[in-house]
C-alpha positions in Angstrom: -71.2 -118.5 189.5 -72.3 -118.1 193.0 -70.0 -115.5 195.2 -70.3 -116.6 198.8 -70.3 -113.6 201.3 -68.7 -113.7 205.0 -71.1 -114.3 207.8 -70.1 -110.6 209.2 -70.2 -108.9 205.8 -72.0 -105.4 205.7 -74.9 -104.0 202.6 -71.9 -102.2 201.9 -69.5 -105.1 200.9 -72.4 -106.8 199.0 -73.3 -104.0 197.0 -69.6 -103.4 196.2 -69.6 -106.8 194.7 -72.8 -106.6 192.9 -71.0 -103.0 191.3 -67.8 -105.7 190.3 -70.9 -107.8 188.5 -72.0 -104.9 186.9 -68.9 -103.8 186.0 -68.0 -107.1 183.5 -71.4 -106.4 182.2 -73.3 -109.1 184.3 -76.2 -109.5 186.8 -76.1 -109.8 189.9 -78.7 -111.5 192.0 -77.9 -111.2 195.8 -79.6 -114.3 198.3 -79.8 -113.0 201.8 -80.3 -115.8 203.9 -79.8 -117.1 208.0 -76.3 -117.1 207.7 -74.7 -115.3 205.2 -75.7 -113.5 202.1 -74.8 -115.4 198.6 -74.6 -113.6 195.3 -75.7 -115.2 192.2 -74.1 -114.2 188.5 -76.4 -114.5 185.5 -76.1 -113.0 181.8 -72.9 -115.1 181.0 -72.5 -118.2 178.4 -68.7 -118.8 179.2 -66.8 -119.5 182.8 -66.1 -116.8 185.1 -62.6 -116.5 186.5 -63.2 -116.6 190.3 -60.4 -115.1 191.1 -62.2 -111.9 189.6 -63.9 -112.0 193.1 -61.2 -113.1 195.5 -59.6 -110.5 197.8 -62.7 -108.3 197.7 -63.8 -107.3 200.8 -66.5 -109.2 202.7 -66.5 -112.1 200.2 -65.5 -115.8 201.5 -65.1 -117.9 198.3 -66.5 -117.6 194.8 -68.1 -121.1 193.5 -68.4 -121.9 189.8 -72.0 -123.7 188.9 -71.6 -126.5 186.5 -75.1 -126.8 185.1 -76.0 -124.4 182.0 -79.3 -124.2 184.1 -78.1 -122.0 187.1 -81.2 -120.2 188.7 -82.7 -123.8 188.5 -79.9 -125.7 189.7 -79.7 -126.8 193.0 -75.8 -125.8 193.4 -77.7 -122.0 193.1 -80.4 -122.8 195.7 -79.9 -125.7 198.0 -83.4 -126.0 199.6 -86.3 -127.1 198.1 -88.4 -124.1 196.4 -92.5 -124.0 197.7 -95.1 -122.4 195.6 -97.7 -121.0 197.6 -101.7 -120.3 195.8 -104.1 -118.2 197.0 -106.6 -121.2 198.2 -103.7 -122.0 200.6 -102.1 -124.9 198.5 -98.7 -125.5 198.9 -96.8 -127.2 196.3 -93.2 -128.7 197.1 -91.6 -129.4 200.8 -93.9 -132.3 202.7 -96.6 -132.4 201.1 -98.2 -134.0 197.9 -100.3 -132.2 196.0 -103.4 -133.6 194.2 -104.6 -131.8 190.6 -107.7 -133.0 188.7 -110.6 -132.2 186.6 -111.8 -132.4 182.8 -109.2 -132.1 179.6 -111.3 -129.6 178.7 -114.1 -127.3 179.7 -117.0 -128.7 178.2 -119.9 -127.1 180.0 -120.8 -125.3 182.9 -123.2 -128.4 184.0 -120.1 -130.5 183.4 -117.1 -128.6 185.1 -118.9 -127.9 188.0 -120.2 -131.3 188.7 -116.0 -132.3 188.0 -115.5 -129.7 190.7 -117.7 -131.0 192.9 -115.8 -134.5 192.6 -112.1 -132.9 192.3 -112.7 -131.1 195.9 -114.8 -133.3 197.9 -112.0 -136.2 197.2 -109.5 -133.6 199.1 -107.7 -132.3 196.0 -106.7 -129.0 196.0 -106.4 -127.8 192.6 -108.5 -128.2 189.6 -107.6 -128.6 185.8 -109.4 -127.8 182.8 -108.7 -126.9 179.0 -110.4 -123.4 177.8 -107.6 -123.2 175.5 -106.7 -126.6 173.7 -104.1 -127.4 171.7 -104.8 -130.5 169.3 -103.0 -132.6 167.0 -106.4 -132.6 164.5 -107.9 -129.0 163.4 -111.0 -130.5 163.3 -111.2 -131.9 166.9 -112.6 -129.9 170.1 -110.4 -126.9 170.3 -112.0 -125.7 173.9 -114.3 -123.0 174.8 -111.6 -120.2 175.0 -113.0 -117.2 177.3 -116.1 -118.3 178.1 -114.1 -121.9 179.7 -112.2 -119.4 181.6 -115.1 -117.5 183.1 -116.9 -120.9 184.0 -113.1 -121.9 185.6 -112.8 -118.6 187.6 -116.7 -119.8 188.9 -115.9 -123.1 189.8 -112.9 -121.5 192.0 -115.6 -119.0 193.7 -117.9 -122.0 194.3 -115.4 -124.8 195.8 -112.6 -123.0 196.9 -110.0 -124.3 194.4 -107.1 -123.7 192.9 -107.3 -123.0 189.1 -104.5 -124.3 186.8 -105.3 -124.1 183.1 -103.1 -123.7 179.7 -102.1 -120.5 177.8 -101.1 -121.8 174.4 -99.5 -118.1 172.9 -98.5 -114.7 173.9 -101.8 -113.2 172.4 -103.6 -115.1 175.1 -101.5 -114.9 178.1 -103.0 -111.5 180.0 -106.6 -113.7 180.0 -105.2 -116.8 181.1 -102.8 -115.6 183.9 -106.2 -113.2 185.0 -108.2 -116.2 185.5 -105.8 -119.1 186.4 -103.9 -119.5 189.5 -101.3 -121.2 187.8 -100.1 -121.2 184.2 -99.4 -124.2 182.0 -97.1 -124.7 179.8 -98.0 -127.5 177.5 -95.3 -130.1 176.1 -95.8 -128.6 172.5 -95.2 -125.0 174.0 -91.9 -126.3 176.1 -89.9 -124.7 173.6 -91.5 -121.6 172.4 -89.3 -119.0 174.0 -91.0 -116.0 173.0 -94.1 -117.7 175.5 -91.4 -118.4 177.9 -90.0 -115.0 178.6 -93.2 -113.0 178.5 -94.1 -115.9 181.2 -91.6 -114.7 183.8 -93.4 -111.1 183.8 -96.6 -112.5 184.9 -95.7 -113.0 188.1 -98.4 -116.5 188.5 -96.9 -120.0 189.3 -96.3 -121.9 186.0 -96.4 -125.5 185.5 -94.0 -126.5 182.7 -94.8 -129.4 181.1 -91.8 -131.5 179.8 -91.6 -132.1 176.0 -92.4 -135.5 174.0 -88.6 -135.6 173.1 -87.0 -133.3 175.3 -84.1 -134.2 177.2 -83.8 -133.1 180.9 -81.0 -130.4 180.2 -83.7 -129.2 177.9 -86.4 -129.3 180.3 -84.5 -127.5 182.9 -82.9 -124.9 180.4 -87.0 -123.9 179.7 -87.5 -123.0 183.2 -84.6 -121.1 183.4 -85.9 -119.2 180.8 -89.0 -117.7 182.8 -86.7 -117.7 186.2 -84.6 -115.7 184.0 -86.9 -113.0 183.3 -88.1 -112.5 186.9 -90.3 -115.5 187.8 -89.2 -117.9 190.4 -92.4 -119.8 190.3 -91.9 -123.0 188.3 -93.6 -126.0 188.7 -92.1 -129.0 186.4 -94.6 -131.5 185.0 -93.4 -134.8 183.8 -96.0 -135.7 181.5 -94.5 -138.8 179.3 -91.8 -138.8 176.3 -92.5 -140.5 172.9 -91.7 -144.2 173.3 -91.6 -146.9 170.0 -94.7 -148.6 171.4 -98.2 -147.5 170.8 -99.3 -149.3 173.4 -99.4 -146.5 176.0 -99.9 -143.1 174.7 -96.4 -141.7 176.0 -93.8 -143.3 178.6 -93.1 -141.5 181.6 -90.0 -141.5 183.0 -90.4 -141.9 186.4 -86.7 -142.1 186.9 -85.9 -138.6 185.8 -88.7 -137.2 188.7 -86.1 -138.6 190.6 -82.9 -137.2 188.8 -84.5 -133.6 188.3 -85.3 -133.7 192.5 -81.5 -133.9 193.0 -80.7 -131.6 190.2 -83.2 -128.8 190.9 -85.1 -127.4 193.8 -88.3 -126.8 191.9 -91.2 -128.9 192.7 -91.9 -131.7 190.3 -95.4 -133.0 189.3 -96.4 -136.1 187.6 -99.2 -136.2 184.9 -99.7 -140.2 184.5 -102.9 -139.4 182.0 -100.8 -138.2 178.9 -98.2 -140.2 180.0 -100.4 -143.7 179.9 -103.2 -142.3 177.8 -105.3 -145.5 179.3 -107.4 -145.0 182.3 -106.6 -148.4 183.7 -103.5 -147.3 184.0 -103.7 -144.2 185.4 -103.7 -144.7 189.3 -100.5 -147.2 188.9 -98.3 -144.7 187.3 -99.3 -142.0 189.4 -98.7 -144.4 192.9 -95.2 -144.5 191.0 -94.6 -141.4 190.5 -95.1 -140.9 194.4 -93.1 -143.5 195.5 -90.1 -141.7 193.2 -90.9 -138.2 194.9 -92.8 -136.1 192.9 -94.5 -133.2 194.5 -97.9 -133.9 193.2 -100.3 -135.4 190.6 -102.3 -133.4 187.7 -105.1 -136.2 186.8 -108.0 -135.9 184.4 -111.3 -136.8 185.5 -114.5 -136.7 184.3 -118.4 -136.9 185.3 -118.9 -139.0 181.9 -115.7 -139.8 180.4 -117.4 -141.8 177.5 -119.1 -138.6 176.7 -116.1 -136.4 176.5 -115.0 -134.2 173.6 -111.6 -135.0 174.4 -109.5 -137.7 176.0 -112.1 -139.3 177.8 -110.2 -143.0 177.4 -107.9 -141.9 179.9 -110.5 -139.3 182.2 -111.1 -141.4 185.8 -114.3 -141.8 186.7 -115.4 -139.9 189.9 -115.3 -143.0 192.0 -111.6 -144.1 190.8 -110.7 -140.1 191.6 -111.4 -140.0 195.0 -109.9 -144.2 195.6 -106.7 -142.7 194.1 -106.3 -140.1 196.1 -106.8 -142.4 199.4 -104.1 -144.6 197.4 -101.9 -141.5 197.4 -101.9 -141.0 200.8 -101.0 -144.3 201.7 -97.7 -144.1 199.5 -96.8 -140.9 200.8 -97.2 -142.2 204.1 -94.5 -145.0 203.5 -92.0 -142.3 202.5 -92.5 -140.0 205.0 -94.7 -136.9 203.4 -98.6 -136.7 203.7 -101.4 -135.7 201.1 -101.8 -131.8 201.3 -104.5 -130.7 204.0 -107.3 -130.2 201.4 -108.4 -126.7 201.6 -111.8 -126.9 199.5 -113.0 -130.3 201.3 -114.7 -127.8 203.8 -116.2 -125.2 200.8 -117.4 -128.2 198.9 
């Protein structure tokens, strides 16, 4: 539920509502804003009788919110949310942002020379695996701290943004030190002891979407770490399971536009898992532009034929940097622009 308060209505009047959310053993969550303050409800499973709040003083009308997701929704928050890193990156509103870099750090040779490639093609953030999660024990399971440390260098050296993946609670605190944002993988969407230790963090997170996770799903998993205190969710469609093993996943390009109207969150695309063929690759990420998502998280690689993991669908340097161009052409047509690259000049 969302209590609306009168344009003229003192601290007093709010916090005297807040104590009538308290007092049914609910939180409140006052919104300040231009006009008029709002007052958000959480903690409740069931409907609210809004007639609980009508009649108290300074409040103008008390709106239910139909979506199980509520700090998410956009019937809580009407504008769209921006997420704001350290290098000056800006993710949601007008611009699109650009994410690339390895599956995995391999090397310090190789991530930097990634980095190198990643920035000077006007990206502004840059991926890469310390932690990796793979369907086969025996396959490359990442570099752990030490891909970290060369992450963290990388960021010194080109001016970067760092987004890499925390795959448990026992590895979180080392993550969220290094990273500027958090991911979420799709295999983690679910894990909801991850989720609410990742509201307390207080870094961005990107939430990747699960292979058979619905939207409510999706959205319900970011209200998780909203719910404990984190406001700073980025949503990734990376591609649902499909019946045909001809692309890796499918992405569903449609729902980056349904989960625009639904939430304010930003919304990214990741067109490698969702294609898993590098031909393919720029295509779906010029489509998930054109539907509206906020940004792109790419994998590229120096050497993707030598790569210790998903090299089939890394870019190569050269189709990097033409994508991004591409980018900026669709963004053009529907009114946004690429994000002004902050590491183009520290490159």
């Amino acid at each position: 539920m969302l209590i609306v308060m009168d344009h003229e209505a003192t601290s007093q009047q709010v916090e005297g509502v807040c104590d009538a959310v308290r007092r049914l053993g609910l939180t409140p969550k006052p919104m300040p804003g231009a006009e008029r303050t709002a007052i958000g409800i959480v903690g409740n499973d069931g409907p609210i009788d809004p007639a609980r709040f009508h009649g108290l003083p300074g409040v103008r009308e008390a709106v239910s919110i139909s979506a199980p997701y509520k700090q998410v929704s956009r019937e809580w928050h009407a504008r769209d949310s921006v997420i704001a890193l350290p290098n000056g990156t800006r993710i949601g509103g007008d611009h699109v942002v650009v994410m690339g870099g390895p599956c995995s750090v391999e090397s310090e040779a190789q991530l930097m020379a990634t980095a190198e490639v990643v920035a000077r093609s006007g990206a502004t953030v840059l991926r890469g695996g310390a932690f990796k999660p793979r369907t086969s024990p025996y396959a490359f399971q990442g570099l752990g701290h030490e891909g970290l440390r060369l992450l963290a260098k990388a960021r010194d050296r080109f001016g970067l943004a760092i987004v890499t993946e925390a795959l448990d609670v026992a590895n979180l605190d080392a993550v969220a030190e290094a990273a500027d944002i958090v991911q979420v993988g799709a295999r983690n969407m679910q894990n909801y002891a991850l989720l609410k230790q990742l509201g307390r963090i207080g870094k961005p997170v990107l939430l990747k979407r699960g292979m058979a996770a619905t939207v409510k799903e999706w959205l319900l998993a970011a209200e998780y770490i909203i719910a404990k205190g984190n406001p700073e969710v980025i949503l990734c469609a990376r591609g649902i399971r499909g019946f045909d093993s001809a692309t890796r996943n499918v992405l569903d390009v449609g729902s980056i536009a349904l989960v625009k109207q639904l939430s304010h969150l930003p919304v990214i695309a990741d067109p490698s898992h969702a294609t898993g063929v590098r031909e393919l690759v720029v295509p779906t990420a010029r489509a998930a532009v054109a539907a509206g998502a906020d940004g792109v998280i790419v994998e590229t690689h120096p050497k993707p034929c030598e790569a210790l993991s998903d090299g089939q669908q890394a870019l190569f340097p050269a189709q990097f940097g033409e994508m991004v161009d591409q980018l900026g052409v669709i963004a053009a047509a529907i009114g946004r622009s690429m994000h002004p690259s902050q590491a183009r000049s520290a490159a």
